[in-house]
N, C-alpha and C positions, 0 to 999 in steps of 0.2 A: 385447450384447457378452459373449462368452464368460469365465468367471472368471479365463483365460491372460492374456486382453490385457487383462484390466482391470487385471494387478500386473503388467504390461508398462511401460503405457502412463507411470504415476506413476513409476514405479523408475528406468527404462531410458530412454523416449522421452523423456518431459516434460523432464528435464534437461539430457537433450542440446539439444532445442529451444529451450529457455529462453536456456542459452548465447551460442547460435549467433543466437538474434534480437536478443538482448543487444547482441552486439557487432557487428549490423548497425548497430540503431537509436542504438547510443554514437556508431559511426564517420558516422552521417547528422545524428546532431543537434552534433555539433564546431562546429558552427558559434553556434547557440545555445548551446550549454556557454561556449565561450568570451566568446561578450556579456553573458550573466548574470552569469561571474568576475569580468569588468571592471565592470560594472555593481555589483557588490557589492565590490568591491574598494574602490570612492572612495565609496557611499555606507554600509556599515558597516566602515571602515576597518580594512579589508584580513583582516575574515572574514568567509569564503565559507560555510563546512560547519558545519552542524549535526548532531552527532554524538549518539544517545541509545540507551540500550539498552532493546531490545525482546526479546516473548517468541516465539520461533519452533517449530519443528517439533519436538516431544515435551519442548517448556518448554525447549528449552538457549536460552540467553540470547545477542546477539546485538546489534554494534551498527548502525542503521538509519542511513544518510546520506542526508542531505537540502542542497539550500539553505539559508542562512540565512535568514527572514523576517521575523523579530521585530527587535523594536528593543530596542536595550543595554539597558534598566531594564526591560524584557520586555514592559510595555502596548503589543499591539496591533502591528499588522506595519508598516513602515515604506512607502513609497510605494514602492519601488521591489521589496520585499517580496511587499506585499499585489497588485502586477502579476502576480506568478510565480505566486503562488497560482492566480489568477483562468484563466492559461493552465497550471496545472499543472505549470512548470517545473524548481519546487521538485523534482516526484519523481524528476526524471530523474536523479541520483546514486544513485538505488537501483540504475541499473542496473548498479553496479559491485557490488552486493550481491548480483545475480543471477549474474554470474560468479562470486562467490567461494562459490556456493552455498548460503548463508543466504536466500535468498528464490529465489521461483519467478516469472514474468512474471504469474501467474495465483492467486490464492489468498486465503483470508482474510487481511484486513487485520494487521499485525502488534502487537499492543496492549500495553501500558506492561506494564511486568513486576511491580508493584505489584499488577494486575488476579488474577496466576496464583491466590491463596489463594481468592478470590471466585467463581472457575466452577463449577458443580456438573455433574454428571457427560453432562450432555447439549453444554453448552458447550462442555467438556473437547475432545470430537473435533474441533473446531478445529483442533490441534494436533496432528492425527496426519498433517497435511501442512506442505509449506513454505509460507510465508507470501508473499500476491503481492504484486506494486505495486500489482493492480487483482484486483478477483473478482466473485463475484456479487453481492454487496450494496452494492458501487460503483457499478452498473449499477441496481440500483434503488434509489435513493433515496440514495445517498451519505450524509452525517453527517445530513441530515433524518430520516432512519427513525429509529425511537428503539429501545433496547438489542436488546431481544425479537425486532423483526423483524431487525435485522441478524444475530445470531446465528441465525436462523433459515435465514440467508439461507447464513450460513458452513454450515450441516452440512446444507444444501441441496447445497451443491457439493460438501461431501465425499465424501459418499455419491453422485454423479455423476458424479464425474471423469470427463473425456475429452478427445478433441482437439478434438470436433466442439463442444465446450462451450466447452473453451476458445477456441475460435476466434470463438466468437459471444460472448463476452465483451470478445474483445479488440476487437472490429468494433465494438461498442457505447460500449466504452471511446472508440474513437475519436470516434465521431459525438459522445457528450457530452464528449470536448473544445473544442467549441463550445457547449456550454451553460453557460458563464461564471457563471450563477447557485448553480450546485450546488456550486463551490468559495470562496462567498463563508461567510462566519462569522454575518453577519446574519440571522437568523430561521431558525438553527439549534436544535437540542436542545442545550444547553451540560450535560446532567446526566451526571456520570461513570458510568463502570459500576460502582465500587464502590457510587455511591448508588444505582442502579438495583438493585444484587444485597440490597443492604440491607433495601429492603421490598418483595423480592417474593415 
């Protein structure tokens, strides 16, 4: 790809695209939005959204909406919670994060704002794009992979961007939406990045 469409594609395309699948995929899942609301409406009485700030695209701060999962005194996600996780339904609020242009449909995951003092300068490029719902490091390995290979995975894709990338992310995203075990918390890495960034 020519260096034209490569500051095309991120600038001009990506965004419009991102958009426009945005509010296909809002106006197709209305129907699950709406059962998850009611769904958490009677079992964490009557909140829905989980609201937290994240760090996005050149560290401006931003905040991420989610489902609610967790339960009131915060141990551990509630039953009807830990369902949403399991089908991912939790994320689909992001998508109103995607129109409002703080996240991309496609990009590195968007990480606690606590993290930003802790990148050192190879990490950093993370942040010279928007942040996805899903990216490359979703697609392999999800929260299994531990710190190193995830960021690895992030300025894999930065330094790659495409459509033809993204497109195969998104496909893969899809297919392990059936793989119910990689959004479980169970025999995950629980180690934060700041502990990771500490001794390495």
């Amino acid at each position: 790809m020519k260096s034209g469409a490569k500051k095309i594609y991120p600038s001009i395309v990506k965004p419009l695209f991102d958009r426009i699948v945005a509010l296909i995929l809002i106006v197709l899942s209305l129907p699950i939005l709406l059962v998850a609301t009611i769904l958490l409406m009677v079992s964490h009485k009557g909140k829905i959204l989980f609201f937290q700030k994240r760090a996005g695209k050149d560290q401006e701060i931003f905040s991420v909406f989610k489902f609610k999962t967790l339960k009131e005194n915060g141990n551990g996600t509630s039953p009807v919670g830990g369902l949403m996780r399991k089908l991912s339904i939790d994320e689909l609020p992001q998508l109103f994060n995607v129109l409002k242009g703080d996240m991309s449909l496609v990009g590195p995951r968007p990480l606690l704002v606590e993290y930003l003092e802790y990148y050192d300068e190879f990490e950093n490029v993370r942040h010279s794009v928007l942040p996805g719902i899903t990216g490359w490091a979703q697609v392999h390995g999800r929260n299994l992979s531990d710190w190193k290979t995830r960021m690895e995975h992030d300025i894999y894709y930065v330094n790659r961007i495409s459509f033809l990338l993204d497109c195969k992310i998104l496909l893969l995203t899809f297919i392990q939406l059936f793989k119910f075990g990689q959004a479980d918390f169970i025999g995950q890495k629980q180690e934060t990045f700041i502990e990771y960034a500490k001794r390495r």
